[in-house]
ZATIFI-326973 format. One record per residue (C-alpha): residue number from 1; residue in three letters; x, y, z. Coordinates in steps of 0.001 Angstrom, whole numbers, plus 500000, padded with zeros to 6 digits. Example, Ala and Ser with C-alpha at 12.3 -4.5 7.8 and 13.67 -1.06 7.14 Angstrom:
# residues 2
@seq: 1&type: ALA&px: 512300&py: 495500&pz: 507800
@seq: 2&type: SER&px: 513670&py: 498940&pz: 507140
# end
This chain:
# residues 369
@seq: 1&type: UNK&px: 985458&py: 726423&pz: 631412
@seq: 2&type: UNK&px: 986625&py: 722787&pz: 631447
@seq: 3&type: UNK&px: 988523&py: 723522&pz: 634772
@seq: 4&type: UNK&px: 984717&py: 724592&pz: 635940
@seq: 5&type: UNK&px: 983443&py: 721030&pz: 634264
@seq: 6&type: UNK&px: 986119&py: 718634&pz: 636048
@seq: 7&type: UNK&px: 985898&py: 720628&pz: 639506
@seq: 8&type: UNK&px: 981527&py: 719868&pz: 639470
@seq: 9&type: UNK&px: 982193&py: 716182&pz: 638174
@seq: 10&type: UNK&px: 984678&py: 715790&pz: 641114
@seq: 11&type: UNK&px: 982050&py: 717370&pz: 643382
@seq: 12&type: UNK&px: 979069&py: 715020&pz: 642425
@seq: 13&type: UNK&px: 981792&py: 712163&pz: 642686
@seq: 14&type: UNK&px: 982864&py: 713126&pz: 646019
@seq: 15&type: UNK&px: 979375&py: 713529&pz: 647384
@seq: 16&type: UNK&px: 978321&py: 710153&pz: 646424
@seq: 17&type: UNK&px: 978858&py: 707688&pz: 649513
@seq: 18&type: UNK&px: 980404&py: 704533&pz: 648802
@seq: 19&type: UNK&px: 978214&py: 701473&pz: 649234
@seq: 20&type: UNK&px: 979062&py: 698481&pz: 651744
@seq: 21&type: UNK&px: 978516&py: 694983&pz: 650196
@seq: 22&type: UNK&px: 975441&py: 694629&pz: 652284
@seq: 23&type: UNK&px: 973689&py: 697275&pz: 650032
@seq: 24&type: UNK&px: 975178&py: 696453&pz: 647061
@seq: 25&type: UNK&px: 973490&py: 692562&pz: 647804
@seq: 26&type: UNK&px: 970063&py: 694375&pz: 648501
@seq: 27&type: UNK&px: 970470&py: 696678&pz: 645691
@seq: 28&type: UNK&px: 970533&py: 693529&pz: 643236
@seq: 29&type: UNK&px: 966769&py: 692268&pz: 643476
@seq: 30&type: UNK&px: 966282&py: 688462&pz: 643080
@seq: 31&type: UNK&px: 963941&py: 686758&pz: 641577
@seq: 32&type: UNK&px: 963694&py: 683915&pz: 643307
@seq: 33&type: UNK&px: 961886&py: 682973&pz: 646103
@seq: 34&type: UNK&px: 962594&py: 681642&pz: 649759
@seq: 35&type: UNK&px: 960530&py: 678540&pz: 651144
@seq: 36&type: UNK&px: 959486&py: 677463&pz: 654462
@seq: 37&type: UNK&px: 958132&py: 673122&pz: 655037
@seq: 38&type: UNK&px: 954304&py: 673346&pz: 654325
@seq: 39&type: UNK&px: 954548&py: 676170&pz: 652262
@seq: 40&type: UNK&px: 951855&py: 676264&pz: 648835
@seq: 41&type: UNK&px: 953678&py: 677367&pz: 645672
@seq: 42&type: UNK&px: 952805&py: 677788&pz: 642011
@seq: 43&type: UNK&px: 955241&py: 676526&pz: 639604
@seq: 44&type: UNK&px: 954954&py: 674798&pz: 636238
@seq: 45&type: UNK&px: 955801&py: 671148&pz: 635534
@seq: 46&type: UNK&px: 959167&py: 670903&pz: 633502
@seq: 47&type: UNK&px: 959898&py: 667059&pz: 633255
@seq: 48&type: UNK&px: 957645&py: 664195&pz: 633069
@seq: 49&type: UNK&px: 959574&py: 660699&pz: 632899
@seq: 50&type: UNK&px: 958136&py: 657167&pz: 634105
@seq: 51&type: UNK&px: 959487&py: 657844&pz: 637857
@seq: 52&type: UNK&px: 959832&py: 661451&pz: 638167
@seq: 53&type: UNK&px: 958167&py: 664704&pz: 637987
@seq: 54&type: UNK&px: 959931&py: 668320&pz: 638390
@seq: 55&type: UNK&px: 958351&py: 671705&pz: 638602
@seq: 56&type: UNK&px: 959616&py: 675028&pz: 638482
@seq: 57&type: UNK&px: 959014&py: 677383&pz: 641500
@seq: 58&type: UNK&px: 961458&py: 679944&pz: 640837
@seq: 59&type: UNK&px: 964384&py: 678309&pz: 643489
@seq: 60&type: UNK&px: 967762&py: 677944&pz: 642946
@seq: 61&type: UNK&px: 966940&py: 674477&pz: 641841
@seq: 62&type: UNK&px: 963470&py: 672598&pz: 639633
@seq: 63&type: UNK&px: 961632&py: 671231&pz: 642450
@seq: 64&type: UNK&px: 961189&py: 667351&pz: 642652
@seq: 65&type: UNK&px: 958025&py: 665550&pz: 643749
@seq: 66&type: UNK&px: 958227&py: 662973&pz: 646056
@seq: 67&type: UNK&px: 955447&py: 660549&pz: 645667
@seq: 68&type: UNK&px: 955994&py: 657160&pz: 647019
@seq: 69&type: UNK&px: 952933&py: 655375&pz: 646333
@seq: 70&type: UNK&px: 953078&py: 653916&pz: 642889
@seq: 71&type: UNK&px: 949569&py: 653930&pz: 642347
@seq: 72&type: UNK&px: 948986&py: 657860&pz: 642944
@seq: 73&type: UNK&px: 952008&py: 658325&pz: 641160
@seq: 74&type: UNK&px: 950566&py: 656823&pz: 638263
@seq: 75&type: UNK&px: 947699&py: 658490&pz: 638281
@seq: 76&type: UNK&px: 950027&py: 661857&pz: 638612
@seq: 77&type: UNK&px: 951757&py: 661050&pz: 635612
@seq: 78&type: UNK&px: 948590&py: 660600&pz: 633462
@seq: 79&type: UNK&px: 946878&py: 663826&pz: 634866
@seq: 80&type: UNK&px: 950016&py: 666613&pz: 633960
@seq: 81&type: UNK&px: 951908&py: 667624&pz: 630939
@seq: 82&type: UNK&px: 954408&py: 669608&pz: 630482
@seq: 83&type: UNK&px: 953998&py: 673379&pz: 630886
@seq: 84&type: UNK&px: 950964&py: 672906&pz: 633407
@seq: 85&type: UNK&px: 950843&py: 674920&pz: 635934
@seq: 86&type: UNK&px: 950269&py: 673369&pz: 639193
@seq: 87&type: UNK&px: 950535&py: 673862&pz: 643008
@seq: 88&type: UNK&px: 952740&py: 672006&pz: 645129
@seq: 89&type: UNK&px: 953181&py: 671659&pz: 648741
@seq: 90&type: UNK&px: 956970&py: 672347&pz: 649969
@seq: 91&type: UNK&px: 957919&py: 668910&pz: 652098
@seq: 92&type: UNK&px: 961697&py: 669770&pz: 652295
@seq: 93&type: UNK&px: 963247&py: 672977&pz: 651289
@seq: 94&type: UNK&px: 966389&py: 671576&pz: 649799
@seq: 95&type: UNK&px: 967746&py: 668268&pz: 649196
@seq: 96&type: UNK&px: 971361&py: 666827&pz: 649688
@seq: 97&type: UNK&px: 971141&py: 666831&pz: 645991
@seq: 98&type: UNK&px: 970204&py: 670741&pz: 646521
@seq: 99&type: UNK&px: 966214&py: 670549&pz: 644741
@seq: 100&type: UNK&px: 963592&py: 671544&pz: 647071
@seq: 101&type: UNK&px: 961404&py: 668210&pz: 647550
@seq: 102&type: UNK&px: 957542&py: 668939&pz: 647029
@seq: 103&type: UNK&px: 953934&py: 666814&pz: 646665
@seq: 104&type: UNK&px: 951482&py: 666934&pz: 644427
@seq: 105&type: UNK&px: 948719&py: 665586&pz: 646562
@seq: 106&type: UNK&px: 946946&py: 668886&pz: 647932
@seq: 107&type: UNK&px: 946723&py: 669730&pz: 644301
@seq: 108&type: UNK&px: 945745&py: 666316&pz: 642705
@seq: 109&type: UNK&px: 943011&py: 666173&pz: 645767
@seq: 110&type: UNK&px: 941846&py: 669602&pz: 644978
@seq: 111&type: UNK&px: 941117&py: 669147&pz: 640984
@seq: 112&type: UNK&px: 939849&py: 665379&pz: 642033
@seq: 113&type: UNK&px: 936832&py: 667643&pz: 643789
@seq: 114&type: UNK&px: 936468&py: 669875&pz: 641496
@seq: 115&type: UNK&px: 935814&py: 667096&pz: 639148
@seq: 116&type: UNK&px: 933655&py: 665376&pz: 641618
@seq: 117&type: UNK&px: 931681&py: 668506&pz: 641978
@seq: 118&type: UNK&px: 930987&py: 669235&pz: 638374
@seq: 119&type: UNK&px: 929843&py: 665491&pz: 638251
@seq: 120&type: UNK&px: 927002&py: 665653&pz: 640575
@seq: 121&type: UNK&px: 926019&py: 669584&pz: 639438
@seq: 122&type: UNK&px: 925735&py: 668344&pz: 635854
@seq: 123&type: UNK&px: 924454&py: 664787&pz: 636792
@seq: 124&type: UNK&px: 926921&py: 663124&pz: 634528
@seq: 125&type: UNK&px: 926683&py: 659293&pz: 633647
@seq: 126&type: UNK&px: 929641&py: 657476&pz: 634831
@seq: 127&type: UNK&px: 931423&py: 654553&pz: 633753
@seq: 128&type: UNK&px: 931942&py: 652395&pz: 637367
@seq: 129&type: UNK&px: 933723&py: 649636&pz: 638349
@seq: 130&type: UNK&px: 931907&py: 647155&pz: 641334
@seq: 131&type: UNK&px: 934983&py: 646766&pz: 643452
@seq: 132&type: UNK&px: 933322&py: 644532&pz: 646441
@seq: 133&type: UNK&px: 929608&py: 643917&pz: 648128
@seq: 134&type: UNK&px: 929049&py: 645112&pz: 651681
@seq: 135&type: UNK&px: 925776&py: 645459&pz: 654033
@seq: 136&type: UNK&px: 923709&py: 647646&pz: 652983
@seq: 137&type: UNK&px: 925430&py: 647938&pz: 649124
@seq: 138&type: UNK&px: 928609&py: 648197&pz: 646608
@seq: 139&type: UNK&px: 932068&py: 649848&pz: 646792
@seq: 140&type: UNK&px: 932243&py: 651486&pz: 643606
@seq: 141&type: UNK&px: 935439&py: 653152&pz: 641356
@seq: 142&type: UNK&px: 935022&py: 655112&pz: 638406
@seq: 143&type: UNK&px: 937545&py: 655134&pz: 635854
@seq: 144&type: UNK&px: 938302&py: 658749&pz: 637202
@seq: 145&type: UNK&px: 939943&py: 656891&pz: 640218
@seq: 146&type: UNK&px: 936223&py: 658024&pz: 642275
@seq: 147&type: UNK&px: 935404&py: 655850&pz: 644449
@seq: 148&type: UNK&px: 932035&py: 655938&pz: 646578
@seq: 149&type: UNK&px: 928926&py: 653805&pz: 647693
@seq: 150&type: UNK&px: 926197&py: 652654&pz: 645991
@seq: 151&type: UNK&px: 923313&py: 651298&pz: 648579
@seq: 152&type: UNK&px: 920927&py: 649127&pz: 647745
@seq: 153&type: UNK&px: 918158&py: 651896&pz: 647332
@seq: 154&type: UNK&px: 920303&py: 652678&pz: 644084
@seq: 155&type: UNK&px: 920777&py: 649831&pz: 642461
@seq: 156&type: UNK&px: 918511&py: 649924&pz: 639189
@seq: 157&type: UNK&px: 917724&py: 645767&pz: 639731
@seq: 158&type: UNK&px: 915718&py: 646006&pz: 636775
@seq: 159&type: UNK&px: 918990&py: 646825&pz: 634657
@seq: 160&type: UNK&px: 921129&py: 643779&pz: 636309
@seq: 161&type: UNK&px: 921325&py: 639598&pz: 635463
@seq: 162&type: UNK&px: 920855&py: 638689&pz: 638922
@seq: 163&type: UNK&px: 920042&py: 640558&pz: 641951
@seq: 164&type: UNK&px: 923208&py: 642906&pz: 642509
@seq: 165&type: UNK&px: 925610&py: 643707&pz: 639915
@seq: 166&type: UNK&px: 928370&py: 641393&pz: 640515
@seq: 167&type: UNK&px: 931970&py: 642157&pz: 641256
@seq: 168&type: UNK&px: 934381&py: 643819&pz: 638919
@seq: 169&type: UNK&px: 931062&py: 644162&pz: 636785
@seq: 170&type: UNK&px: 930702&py: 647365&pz: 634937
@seq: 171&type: UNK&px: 927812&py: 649626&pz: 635496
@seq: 172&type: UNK&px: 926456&py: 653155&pz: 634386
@seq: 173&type: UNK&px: 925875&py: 655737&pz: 637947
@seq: 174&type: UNK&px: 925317&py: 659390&pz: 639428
@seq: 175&type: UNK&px: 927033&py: 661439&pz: 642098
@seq: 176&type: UNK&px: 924096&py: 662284&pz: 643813
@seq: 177&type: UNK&px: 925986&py: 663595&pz: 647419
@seq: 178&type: UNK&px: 929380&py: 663981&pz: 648100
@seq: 179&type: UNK&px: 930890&py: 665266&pz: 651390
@seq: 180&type: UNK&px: 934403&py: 667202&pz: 650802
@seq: 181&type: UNK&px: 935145&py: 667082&pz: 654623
@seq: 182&type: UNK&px: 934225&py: 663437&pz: 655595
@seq: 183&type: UNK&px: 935395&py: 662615&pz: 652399
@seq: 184&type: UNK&px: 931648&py: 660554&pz: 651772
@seq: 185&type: UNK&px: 931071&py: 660120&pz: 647854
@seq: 186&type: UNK&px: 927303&py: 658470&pz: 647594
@seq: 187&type: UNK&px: 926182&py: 656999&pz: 643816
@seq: 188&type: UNK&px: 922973&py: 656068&pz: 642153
@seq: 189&type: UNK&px: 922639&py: 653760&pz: 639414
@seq: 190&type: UNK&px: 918778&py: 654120&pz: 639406
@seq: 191&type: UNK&px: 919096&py: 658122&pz: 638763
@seq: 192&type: UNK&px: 921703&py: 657450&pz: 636183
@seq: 193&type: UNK&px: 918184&py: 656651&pz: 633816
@seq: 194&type: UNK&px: 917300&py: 660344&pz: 633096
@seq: 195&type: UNK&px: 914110&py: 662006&pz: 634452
@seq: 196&type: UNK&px: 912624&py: 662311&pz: 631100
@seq: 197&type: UNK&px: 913278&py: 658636&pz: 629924
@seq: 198&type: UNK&px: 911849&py: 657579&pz: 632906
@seq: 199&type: UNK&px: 909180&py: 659618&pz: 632230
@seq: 200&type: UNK&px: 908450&py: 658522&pz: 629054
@seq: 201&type: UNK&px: 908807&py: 654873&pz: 629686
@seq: 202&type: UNK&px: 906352&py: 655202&pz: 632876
@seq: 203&type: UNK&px: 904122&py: 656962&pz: 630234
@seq: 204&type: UNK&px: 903164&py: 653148&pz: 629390
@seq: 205&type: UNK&px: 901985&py: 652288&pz: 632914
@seq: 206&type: UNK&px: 899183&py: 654073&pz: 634468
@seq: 207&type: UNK&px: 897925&py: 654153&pz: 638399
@seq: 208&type: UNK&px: 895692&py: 651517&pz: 639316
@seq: 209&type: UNK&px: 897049&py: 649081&pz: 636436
@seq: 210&type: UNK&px: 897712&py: 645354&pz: 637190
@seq: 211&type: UNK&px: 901404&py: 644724&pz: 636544
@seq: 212&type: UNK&px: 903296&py: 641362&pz: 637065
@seq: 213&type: UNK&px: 906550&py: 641718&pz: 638583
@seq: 214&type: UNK&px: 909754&py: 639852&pz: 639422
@seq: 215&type: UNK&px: 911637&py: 640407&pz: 642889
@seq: 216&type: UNK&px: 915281&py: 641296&pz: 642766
@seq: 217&type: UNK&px: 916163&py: 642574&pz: 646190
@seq: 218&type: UNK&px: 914518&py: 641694&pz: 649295
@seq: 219&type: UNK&px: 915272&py: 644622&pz: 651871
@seq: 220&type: UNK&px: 913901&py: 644860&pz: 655776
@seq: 221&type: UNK&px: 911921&py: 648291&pz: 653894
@seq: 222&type: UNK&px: 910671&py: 646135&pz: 651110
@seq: 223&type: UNK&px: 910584&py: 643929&pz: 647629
@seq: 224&type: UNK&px: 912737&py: 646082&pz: 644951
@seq: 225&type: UNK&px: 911279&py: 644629&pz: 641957
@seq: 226&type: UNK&px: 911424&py: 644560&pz: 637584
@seq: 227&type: UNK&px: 908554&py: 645808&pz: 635842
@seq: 228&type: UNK&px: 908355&py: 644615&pz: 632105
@seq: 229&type: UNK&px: 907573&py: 647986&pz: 629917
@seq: 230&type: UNK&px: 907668&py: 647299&pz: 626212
@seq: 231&type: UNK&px: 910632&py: 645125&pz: 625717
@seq: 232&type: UNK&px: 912005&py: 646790&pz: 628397
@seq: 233&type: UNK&px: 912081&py: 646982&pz: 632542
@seq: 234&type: UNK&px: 911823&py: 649492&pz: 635324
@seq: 235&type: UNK&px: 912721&py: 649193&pz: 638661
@seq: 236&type: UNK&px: 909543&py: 649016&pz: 640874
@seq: 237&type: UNK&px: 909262&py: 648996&pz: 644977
@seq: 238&type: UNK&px: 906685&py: 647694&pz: 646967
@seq: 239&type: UNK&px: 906624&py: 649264&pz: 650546
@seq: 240&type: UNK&px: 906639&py: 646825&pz: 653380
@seq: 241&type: UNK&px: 903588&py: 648437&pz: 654327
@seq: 242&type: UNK&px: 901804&py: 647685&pz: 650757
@seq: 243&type: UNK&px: 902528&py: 644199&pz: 651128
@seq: 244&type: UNK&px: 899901&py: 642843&pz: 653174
@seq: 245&type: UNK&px: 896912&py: 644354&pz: 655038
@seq: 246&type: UNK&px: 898502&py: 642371&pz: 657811
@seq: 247&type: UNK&px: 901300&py: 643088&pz: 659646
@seq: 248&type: UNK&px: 904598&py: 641774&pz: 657859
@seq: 249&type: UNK&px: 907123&py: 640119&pz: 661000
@seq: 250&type: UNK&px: 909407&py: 638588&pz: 658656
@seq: 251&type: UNK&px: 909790&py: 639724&pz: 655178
@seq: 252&type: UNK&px: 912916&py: 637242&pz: 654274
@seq: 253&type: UNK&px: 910773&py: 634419&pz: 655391
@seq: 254&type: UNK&px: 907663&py: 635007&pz: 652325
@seq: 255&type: UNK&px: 909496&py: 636661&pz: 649730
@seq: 256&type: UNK&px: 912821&py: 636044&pz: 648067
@seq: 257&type: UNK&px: 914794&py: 637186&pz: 644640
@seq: 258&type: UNK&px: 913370&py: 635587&pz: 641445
@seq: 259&type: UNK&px: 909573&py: 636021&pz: 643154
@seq: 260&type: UNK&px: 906461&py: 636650&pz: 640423
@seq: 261&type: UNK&px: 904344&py: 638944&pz: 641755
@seq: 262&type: UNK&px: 901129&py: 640728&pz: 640769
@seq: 263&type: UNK&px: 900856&py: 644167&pz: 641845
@seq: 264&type: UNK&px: 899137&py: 647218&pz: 641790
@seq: 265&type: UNK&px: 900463&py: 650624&pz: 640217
@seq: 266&type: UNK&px: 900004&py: 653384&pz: 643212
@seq: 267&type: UNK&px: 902228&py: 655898&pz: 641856
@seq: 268&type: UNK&px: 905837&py: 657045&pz: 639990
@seq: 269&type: UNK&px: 909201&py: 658686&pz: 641992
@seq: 270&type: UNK&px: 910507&py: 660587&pz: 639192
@seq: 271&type: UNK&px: 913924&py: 661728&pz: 641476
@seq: 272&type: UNK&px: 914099&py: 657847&pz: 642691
@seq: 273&type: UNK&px: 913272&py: 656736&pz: 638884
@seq: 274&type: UNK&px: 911180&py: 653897&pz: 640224
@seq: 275&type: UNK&px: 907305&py: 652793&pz: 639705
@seq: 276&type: UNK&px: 905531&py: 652316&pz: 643855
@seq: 277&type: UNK&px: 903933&py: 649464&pz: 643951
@seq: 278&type: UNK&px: 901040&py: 647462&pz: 646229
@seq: 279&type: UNK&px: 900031&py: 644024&pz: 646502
@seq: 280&type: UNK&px: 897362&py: 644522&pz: 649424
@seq: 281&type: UNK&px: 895506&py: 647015&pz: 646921
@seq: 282&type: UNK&px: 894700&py: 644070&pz: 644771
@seq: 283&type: UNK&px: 892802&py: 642620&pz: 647715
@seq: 284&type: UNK&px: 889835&py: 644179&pz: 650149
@seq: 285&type: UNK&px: 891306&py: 645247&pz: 653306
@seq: 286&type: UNK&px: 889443&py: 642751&pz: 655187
@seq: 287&type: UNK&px: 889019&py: 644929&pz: 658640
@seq: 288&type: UNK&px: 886204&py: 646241&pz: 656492
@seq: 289&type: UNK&px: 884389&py: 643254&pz: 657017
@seq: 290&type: UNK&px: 885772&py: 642436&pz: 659930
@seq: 291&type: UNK&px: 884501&py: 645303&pz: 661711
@seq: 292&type: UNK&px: 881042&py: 644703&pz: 661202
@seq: 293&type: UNK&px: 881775&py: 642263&pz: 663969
@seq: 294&type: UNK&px: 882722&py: 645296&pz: 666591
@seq: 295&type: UNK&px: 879776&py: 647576&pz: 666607
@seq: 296&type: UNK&px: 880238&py: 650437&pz: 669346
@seq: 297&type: UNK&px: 879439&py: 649358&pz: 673082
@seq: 298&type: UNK&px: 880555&py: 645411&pz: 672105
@seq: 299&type: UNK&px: 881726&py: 643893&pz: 674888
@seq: 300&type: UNK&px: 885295&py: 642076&pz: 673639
@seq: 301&type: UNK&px: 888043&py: 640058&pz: 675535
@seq: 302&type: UNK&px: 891549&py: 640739&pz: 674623
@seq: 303&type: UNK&px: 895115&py: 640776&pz: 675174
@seq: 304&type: UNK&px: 897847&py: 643308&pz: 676195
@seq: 305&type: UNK&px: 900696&py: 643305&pz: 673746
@seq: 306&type: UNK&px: 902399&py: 646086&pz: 674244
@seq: 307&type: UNK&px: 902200&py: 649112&pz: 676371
@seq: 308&type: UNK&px: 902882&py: 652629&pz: 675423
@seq: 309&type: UNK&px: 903222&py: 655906&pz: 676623
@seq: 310&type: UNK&px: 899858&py: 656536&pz: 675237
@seq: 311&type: UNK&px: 897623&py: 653458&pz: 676361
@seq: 312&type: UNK&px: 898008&py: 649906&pz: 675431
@seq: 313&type: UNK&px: 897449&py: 647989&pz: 672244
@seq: 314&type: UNK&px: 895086&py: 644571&pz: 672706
@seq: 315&type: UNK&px: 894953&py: 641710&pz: 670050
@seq: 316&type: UNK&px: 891168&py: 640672&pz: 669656
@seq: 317&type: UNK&px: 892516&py: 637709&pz: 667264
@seq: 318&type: UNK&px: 891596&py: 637150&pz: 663764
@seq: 319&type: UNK&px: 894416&py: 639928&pz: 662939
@seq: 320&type: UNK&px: 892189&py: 642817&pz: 664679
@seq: 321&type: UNK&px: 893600&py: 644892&pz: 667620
@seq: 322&type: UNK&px: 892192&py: 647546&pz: 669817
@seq: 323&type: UNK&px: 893539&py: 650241&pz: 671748
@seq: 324&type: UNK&px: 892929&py: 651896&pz: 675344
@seq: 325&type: UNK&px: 894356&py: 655596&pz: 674957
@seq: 326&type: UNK&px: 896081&py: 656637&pz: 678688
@seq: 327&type: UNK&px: 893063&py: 658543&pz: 679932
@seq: 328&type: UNK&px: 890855&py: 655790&pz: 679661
@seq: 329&type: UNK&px: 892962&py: 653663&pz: 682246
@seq: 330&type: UNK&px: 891808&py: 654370&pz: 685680
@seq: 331&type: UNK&px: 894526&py: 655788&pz: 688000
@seq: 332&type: UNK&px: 893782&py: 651963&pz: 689948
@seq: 333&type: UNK&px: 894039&py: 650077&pz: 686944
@seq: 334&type: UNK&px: 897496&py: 648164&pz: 686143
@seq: 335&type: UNK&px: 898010&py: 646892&pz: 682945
@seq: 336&type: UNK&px: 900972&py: 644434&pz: 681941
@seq: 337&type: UNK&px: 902128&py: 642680&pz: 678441
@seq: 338&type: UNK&px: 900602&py: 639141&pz: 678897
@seq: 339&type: UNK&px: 897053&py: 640125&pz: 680340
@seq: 340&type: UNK&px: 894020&py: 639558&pz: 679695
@seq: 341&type: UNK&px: 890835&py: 641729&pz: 679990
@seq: 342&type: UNK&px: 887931&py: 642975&pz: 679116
@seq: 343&type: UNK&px: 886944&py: 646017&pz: 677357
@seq: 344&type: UNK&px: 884001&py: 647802&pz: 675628
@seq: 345&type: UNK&px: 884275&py: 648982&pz: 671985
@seq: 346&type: UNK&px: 883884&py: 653168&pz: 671827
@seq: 347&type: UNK&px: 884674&py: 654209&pz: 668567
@seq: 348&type: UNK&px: 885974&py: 652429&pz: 665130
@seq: 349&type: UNK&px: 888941&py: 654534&pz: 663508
@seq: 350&type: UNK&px: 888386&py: 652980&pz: 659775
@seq: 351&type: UNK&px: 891317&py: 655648&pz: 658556
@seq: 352&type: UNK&px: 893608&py: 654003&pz: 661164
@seq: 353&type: UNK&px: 892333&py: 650470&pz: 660701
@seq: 354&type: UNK&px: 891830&py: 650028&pz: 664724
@seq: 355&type: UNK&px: 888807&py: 650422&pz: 667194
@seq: 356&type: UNK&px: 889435&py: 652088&pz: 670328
@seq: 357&type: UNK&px: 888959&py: 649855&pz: 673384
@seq: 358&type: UNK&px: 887577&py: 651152&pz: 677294
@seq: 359&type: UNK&px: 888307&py: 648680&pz: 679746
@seq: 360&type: UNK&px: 885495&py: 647307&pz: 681834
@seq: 361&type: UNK&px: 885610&py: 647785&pz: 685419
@seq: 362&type: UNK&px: 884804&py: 645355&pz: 688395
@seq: 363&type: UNK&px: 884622&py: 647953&pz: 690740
@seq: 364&type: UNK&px: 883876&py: 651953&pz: 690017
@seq: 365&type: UNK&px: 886817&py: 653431&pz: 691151
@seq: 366&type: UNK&px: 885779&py: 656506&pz: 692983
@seq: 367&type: UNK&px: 887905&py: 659009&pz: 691053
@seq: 368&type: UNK&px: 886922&py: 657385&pz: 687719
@seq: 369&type: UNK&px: 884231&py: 659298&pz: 685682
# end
């Protein structure tokens, strides 16, 4: 019986085939990982000193990250602790000290917009820094390292000393857009006032009221302006278009910061936070008087200042103009910017605030009708 035993051990013995070192190598399963440049790789951070970071991705070595630029290497230290797990980009697979050498930007960049993101879903009031003034607004930083612009159209004027917050001055703002591919981050101090305390404030003011105001911003658009609410202020705009019955040429010219105005309530922006305002409503629109003096089929003198693809506008003087629509021109008729001529009053658009003009003829062309 044990001759029987040792002759089937020597059998399964002899029928196993011996392995080369190739297999044996393949047999034994590693654990760790091979690497190409540019690869992404999990690992978790292991060492956090003053001028170094290292992070385990399962190499022979702890990875090191290379980050030359001592500011966003500050700001890497103060984001991470130890035990984080993080994703790094591979910018040399091994060393001549033998550690793979990775960044932490892609990762850093990616949490930066997630933050961003949350910010402007959730609407959250920041805490920003006025880095510098530029046309059109201010370069702003939050103390998340976020930096954006803040135009003019944001600024809450009614909130600030003077008429822009000045530089390295700290202000409350919004995220309200931010672009991920053209890396565009866009703030508003206005919206940074909630909807319903804006609300309630405006609850104080009411449309048609009388309001006296104080310009802070003069803009090519309009007067952004402070309107006094209990103890407190609101930013206001008046429209260049509300600010005179008359045409406005040069805004900068009749207005400037520190302006008292009296104005007219003609509505609220709750998403802008901002009271719309009118100065010409406080005052008749004088064409209504004026055109008393055109009754239809008055013969009037005029002239051309500009032409358009649709006709040609005349100035009558005393601020009135008239216009000849295309089909009224006679196919002989040439008009220029400059001339003068005659024309007949045929209708009187009040909505518009113009009359339409039809220009008298010396001679009946023999197509005209």
């Amino acid at each position: 019986m044990a001759s029987s035993t040792t002759n089937n051990k020597q059998q399964l013995t002899s029928n196993k085939k011996p392995q080369t070192m190739a297999e044996l190598m393949a047999s034994q399963k590693s654990s760790l990982v091979t690497f190409r440049k540019g690869d992404i790789i999990e690992g978790k951070v292991t060492k956090i000193t003053s001028g170094e970071i290292r992070v385990d991705i399962n190499a022979k070595a702890e990875a090191v990250v290379l980050e030359k630029d001592k500011k966003l290497l500050s700001s890497l230290l103060a984001s991470f602790k130890l035990g984080d797990t993080v994703s790094v980009q591979i910018l040399n697979v091994e060393s001549e000290m033998g550690h793979p050498v990775v960044s932490l930007r892609r990762f850093l960049n990616n949490k930066l917009w997630g933050k961003i993101s949350e910010f402007q879903k959730n609407k959250t009031v920041l805490d920003v820094t006025v880095n510098d003034s530029i046309k059109g607004g201010l370069l702003v930083t939050t103390t998340d390292g976020i930096s954006g612009f803040l135009p003019n159209s944001q600024i809450s004027f009614a909130k600030s000393n003077d008429e822009t917050p000045q530089i390295e001055s700290k202000i409350k703002a919004i995220i309200i857009e931010a672009d991920r591919n053209t890396s565009k981050i866009i703030f508003s101090q206005s919206q940074a006032v909630t909807s319903a305390d804006f609300i309630k404030q405006a609850k104080a003011l009411k449309t048609g009221e009388r309001v006296k105001t104080t310009v802070t911003n003069v803009t090519p658009y309009g007067l952004f302006v402070s309107v006094p609410i209990d103890g407190e202020a609101v930013d206001g705009l008046i429209h260049v278009s509300e600010l005179s019955w008359d045409r406005v040429l040069d805004i900068n010219s009749q207005f400037s910061g520190g302006d008292t105005l009296d104005a007219q309530v003609i509505g609220f922006d709750e998403e802008a936070r901002r009271v719309n305002l009118s100065i010409k409503k406080l005052k008749s629109d004088p064409f209504d008087e004026r055109m008393k003096d055109y009754p239809v089929d008055k013969k009037v003198t005029g002239k051309i200042i500009e032409i358009r693809s649709n006709g040609a506008v005349l100035d009558l003087g005393e601020g009135m103009q008239g216009t000849i629509k295309k089909d009224k021109i006679p196919p002989t008729m040439t008009l220029k910017t400059g001339d003068s001529i005659d024309a007949v009053v045929s209708n009187v658009d009040t909505k518009r605030r113009r009359l339409e003009l039809t220009p008298v003829l010396k001679e009946k062309p023999l197509t005209y009708r």
